[in-house]
N, CA and C atoms as a LAMMPS dump frame, in Angstrom:
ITEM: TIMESTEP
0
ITEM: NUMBER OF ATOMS
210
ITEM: BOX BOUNDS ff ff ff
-5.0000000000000000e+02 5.0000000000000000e+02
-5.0000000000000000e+02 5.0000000000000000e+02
-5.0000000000000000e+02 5.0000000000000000e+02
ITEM: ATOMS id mol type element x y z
1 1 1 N -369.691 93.171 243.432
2 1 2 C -369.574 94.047 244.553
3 1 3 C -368.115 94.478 244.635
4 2 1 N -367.803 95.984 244.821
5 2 2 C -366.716 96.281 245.417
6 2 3 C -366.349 96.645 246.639
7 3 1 N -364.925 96.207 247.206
8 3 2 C -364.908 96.918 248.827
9 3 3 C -363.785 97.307 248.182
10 4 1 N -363.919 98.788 248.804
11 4 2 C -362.224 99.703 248.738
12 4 3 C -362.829 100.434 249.874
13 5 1 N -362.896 100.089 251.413
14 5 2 C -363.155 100.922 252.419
15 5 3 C -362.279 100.433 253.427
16 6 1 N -363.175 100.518 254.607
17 6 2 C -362.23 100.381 255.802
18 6 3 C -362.02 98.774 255.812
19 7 1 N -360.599 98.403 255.599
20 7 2 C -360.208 97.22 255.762
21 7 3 C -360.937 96.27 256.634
22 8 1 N -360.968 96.802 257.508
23 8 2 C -361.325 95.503 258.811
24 8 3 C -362.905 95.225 258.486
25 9 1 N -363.984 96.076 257.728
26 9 2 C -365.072 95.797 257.513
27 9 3 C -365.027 94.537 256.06
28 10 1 N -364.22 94.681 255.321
29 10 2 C -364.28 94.015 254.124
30 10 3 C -364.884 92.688 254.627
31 11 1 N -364.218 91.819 255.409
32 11 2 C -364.811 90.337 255.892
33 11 3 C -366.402 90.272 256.421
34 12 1 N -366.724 91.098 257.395
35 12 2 C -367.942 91.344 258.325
36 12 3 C -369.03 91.436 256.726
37 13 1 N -368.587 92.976 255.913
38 13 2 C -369.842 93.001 254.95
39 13 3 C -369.452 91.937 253.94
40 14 1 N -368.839 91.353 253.467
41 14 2 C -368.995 89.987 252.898
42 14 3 C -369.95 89.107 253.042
43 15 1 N -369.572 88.652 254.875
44 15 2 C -370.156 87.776 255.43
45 15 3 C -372.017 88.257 255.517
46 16 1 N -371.765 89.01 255.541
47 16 2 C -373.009 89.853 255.696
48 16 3 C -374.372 89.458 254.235
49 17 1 N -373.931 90.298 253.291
50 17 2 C -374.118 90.174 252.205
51 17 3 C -374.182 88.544 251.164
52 18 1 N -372.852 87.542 251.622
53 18 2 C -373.042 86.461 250.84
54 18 3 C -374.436 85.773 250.627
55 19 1 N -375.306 85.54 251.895
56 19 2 C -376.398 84.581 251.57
57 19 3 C -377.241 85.711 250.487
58 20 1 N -377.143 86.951 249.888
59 20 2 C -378.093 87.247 249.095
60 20 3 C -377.424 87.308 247.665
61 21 1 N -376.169 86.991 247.255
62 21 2 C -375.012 86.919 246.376
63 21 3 C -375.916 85.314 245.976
64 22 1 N -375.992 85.633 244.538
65 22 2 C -376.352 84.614 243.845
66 22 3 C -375.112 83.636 243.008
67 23 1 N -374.897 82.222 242.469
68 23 2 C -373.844 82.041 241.805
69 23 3 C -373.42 82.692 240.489
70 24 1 N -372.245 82.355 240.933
71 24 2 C -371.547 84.057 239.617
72 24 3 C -371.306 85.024 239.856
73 25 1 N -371.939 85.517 241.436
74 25 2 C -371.9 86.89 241.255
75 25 3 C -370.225 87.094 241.899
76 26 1 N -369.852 88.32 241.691
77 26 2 C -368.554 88.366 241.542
78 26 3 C -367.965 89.675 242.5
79 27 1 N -366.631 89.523 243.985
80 27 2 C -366.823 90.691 244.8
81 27 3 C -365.409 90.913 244.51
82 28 1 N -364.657 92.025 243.711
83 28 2 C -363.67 92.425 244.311
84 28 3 C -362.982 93.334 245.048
85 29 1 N -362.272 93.253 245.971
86 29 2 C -361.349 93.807 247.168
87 29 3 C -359.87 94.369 246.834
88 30 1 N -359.998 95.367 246.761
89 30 2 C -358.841 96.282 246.487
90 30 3 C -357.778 96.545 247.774
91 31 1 N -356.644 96.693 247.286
92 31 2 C -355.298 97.017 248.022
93 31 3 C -354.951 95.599 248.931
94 32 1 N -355.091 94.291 248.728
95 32 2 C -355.321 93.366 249.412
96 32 3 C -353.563 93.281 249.472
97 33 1 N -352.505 94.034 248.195
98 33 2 C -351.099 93.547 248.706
99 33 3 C -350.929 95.49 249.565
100 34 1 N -351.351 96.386 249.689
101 34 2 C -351.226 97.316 250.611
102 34 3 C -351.281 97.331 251.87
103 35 1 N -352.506 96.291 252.177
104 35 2 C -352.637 96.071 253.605
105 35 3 C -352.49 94.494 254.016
106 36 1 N -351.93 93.797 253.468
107 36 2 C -351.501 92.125 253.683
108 36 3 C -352.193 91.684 255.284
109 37 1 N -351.585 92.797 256.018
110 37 2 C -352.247 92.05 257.465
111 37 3 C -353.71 92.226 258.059
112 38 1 N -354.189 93.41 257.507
113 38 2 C -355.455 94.008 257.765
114 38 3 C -356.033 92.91 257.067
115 39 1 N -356.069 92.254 255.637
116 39 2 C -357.173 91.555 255.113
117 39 3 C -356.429 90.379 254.801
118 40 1 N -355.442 89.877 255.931
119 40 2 C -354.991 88.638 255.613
120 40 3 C -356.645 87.863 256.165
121 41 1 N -357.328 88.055 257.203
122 41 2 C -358.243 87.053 257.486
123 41 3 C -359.572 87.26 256.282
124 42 1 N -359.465 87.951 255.714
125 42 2 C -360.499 88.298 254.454
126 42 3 C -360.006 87.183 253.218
127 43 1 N -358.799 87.288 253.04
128 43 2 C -358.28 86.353 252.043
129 43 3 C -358.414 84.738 252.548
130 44 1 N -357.593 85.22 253.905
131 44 2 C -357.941 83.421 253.997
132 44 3 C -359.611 82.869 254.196
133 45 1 N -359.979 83.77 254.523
134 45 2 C -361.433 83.126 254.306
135 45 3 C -362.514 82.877 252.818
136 46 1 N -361.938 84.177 252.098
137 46 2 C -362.468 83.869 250.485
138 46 3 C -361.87 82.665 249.476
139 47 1 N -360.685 82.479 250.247
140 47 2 C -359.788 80.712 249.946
141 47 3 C -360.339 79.545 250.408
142 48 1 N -361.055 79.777 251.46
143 48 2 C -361.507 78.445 252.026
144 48 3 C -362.614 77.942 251.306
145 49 1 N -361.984 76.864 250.515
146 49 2 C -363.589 75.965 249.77
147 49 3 C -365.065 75.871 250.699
148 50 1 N -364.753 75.831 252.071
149 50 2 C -365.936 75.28 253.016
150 50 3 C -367.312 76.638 252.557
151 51 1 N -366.476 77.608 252.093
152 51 2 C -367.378 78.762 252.023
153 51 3 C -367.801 79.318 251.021
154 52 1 N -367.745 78.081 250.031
155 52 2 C -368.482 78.369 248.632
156 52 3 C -367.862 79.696 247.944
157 53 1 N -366.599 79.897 248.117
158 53 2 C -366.566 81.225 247.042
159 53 3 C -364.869 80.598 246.778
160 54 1 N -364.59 81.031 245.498
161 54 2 C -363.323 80.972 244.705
162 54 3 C -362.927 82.112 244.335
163 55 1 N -361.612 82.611 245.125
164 55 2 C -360.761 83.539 244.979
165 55 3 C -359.436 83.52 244.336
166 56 1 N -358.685 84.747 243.963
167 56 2 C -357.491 84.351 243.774
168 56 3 C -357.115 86.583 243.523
169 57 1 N -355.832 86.625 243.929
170 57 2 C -355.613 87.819 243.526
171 57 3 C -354.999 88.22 242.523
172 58 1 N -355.5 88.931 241.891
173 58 2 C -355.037 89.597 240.703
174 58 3 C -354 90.908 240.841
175 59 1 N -353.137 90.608 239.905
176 59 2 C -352.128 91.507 240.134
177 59 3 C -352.531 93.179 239.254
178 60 1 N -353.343 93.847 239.39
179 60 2 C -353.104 95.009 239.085
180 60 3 C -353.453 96.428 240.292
181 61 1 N -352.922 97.446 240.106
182 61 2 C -352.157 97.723 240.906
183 61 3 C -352.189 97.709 242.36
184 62 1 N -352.554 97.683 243.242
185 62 2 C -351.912 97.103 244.75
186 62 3 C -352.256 96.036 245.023
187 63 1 N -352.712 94.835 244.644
188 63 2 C -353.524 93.757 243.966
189 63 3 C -355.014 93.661 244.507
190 64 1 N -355.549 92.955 244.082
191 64 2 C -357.177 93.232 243.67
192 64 3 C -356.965 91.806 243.958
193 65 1 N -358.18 90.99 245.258
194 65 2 C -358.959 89.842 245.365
195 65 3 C -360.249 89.865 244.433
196 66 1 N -360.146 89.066 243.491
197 66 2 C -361.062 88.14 242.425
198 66 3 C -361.704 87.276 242.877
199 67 1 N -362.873 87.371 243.555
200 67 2 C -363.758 86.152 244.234
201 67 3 C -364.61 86.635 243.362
202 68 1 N -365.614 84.227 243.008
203 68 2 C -366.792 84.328 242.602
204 68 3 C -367.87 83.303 243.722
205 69 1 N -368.811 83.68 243.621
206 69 2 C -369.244 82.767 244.528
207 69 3 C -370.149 81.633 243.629
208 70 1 N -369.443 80.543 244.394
209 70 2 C -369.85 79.047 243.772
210 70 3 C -371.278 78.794 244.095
């Protein structure tokens, strides 16, 4: 899955969407170093082990969140 839309939705349709995200499947989130504060709570939540998904951002260009879900 990709999100490159309105920031503040990125977390909501995540949350939305995860229970039908099978393991492996894979979401990334664009401009995550453009808007640092808009999707700081998107990041910290795709970090949190409690929520079954493993993230990390990738540096190409405005950086790109790399989540898979465990």
């Amino acid at each position: 899955m990709l999100l490159d839309g309105w920031k503040d939705l990125y977390l909501p349709i995540l949350q939305l969407l995860k229970p039908s995200l099978h393991r492996g499947s894979v979401v990334v989130a664009d401009n995550i170093k453009t808007f640092p504060k808009a999707l700081a709570p998107y990041v910290a939540w795709v970090r949190d082990p409690l929520n079954e998904v493993y993230s990390v951002t990738l540096p190409l260009g405005q950086g790109m969140e790399y989540s898979v879900r465990l």
